[in-house]
N, C-alpha and C positions, 0 to 999 in steps of 0.2 A: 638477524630477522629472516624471517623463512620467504621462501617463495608463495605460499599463497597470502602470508602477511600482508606482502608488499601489493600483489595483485587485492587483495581485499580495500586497502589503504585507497588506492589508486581508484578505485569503484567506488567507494565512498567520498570521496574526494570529485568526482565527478558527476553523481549522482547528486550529491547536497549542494555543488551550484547549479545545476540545470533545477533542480526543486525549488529553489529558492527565487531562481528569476522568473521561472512559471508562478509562482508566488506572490510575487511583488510586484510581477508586469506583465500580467495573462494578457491584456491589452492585443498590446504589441504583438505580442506569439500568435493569439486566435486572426490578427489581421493579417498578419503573414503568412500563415497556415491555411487561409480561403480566399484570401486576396479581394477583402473587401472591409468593410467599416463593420464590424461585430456589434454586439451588443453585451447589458451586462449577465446573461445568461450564460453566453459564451466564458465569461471572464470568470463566471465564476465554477464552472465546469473544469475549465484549465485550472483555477488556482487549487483545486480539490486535489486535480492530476499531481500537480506542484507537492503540495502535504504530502501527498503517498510516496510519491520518488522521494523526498527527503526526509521522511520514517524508514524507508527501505537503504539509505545512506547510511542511517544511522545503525541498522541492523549490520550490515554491512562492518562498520568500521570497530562496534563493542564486540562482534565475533570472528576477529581478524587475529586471535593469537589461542581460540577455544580449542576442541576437540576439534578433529574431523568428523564428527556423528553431528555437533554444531551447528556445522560450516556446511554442511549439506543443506540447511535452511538458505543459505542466502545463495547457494547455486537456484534452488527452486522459485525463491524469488525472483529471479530474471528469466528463470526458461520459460514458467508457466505464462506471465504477461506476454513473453516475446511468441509464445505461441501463439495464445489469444489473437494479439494485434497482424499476425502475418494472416489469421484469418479476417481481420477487419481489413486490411487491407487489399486481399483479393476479391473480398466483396464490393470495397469501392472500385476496383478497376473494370470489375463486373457490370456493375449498378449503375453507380454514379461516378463516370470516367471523371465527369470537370469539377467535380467536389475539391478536389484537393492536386496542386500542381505536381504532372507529372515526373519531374525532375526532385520531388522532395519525397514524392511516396516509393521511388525506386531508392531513394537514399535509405530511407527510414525500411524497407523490405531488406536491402542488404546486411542494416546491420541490426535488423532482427536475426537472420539468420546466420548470423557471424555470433550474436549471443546465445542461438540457440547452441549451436555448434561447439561454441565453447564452454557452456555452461556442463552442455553434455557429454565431453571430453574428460572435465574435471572430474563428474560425479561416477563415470565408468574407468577412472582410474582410482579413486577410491573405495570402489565395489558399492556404490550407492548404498553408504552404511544409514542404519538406522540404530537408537536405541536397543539396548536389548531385555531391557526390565521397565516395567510403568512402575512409578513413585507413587505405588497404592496406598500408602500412608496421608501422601499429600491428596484428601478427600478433597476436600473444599479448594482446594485449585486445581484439581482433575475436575474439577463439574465448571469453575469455569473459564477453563483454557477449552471446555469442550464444548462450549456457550458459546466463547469467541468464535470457535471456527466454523459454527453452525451459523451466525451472525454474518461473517466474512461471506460467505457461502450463498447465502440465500439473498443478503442483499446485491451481492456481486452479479446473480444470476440475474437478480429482479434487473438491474442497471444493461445487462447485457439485453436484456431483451426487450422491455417496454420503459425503454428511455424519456419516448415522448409522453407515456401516459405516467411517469411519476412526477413529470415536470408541466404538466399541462395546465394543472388548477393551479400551479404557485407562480406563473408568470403573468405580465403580459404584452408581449412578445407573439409572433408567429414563429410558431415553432417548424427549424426541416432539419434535413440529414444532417447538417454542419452540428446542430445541436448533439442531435442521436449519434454521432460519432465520437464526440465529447464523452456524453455520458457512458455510453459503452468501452470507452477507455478507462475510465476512470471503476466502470465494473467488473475488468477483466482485471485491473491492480485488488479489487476490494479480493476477487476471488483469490490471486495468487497469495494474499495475507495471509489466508487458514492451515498454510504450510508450517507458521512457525509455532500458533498455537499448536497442530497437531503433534507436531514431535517434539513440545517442551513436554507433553506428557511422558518423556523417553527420557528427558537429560538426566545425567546422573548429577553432573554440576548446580548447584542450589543457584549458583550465581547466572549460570545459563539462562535458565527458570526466569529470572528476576528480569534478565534483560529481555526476554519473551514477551514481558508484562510492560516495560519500560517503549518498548517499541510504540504498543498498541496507542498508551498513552499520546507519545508525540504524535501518532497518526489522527486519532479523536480530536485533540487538542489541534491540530493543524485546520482539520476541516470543521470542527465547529467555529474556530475563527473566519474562517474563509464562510463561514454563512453569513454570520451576525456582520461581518463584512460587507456582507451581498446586499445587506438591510441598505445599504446607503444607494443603492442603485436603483432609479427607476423603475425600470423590467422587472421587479417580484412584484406578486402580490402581496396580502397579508398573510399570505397559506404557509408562508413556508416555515410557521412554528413546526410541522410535524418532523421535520427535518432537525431541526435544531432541537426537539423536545429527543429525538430518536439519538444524536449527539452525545448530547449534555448525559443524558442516561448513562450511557456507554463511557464517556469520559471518566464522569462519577465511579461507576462501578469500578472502571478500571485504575485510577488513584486510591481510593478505597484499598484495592487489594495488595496495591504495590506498598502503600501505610503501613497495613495489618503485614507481609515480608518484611519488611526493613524492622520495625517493633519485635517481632516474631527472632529474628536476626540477634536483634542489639539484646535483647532477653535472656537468650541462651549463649550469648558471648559473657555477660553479665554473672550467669550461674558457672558457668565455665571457669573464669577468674575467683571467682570467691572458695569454688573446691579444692 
């Protein structure tokens, strides 16, 4: 097993339990995190955060033995958030010094910058490869792996900047920074997503491709659970179908195409054995 196998392994392995207890006990995290009695708006902000760390686990550990052209997706998975958030972070020391305990956000700054560092270590040792042909054939998954990343993108932007005003009509709750820092995490992970769509348009690997596809899913599939979850909580309103309508969309499409690959797959294995 190689060295970045094992460091892959290891990232995955740690990224899918810190996912999962944000996941299962945002609770506890969001009351630790501002040191006071949260709400479920909070909870369900972290458990979104939760879903994405443990799609980005998962990416992580299925391209733990790929190319290095691959592997270059899941260095940018953690530089781009780690970047994001070192800026969210100097905004709070800015802004709002007592938002968040000072002995947690010099932790959480440190080892942003230890992931930035390392992440950008790897990628300048490996000449920050990319692709070197688009799978112009694959028509109908070049429009939308390039749909995802327009998607990742624009809602990540939306969440980074007007936190409060997409969650305003679907609570009710008084919404402040603790919220908007929430959300804004959770739209600096949606931005770092469109990484992997972008350069599945470059794998030469079919199976790359697939796992490109398979990530999204568990990411959809995580946070639309973690809505229909929220359903049970006071603090929404009845707004937050758009949310969940916006989901479900996205989920859908993206099983759909992962269906249509594997069919696509087992077909031409099929004509392959009978020739």
């Amino acid at each position: 097993m190689s060295f970045m196998n094992y460091f892959f392994t290891l990232d995955a392995i740690f990224a899918s339990i810190s996912g999962f207890l944000l996941y299962v006990a945002p609770h506890y995290f969001a009351d630790a995190l501002f040191q006071r009695q949260t709400d479920g708006v909070h909870w369900h902000l972290m458990r979104c955060v939760g879903g994405q760390i443990f799609a980005s686990s998962f990416v992580a550990y299925r391209f733990r033995t790929s190319s290095p052209v691959s592997q270059s997706v899941c260095h940018f998975i953690r530089l781009i958030p780690s970047i994001l958030l070192l800026v969210l972070i100097f905004q709070i020391q800015s802004m709002t010094p007592d938002l968040v305990p000072t002995t947690f956000l010099k932790a959480l700054k440190y080892l942003m910058f230890g992931t930035v560092a390392t992440h950008f270590l790897f990628l300048s040792k490996s000449g920050w490869l990319t692709g070197q042909r688009l799978a112009v054939e694959n028509k109908f998954g070049n429009f939308l792996y390039q749909l995802d990343s327009l998607a990742s993108i624009c809602i990540g932007v939306a969440w980074m900047t007007f936190p409060k005003w997409l969650l305003h009509r679907q609570v009710l709750v008084e919404l402040d920074e603790s919220h908007e820092l929430l959300g804004r995490v959770m739209g600096a992970n949606f931005i770092s997503s469109f990484i992997v769509s972008t350069h599945a348009l470059y794998f030469e690997s079919r199976n790359d491709r697939n796992i490109a596809v398979d990530s999204r899913v568990v990411c959809c599939i995580s946070i639309l659970g973690g809505q229909l979850w929220s359903q049970t909580y006071e603090h929404w309103s009845g707004n937050h179908w758009i949310g969940i309508t916006l989901f479900s969309t996205w989920t859908v499409i993206s099983l759909i195409y992962r269906s249509y690959l594997t069919f696509t797959t087992n077909t031409k294995s099929t004509i392959k054995k009978s020739q």
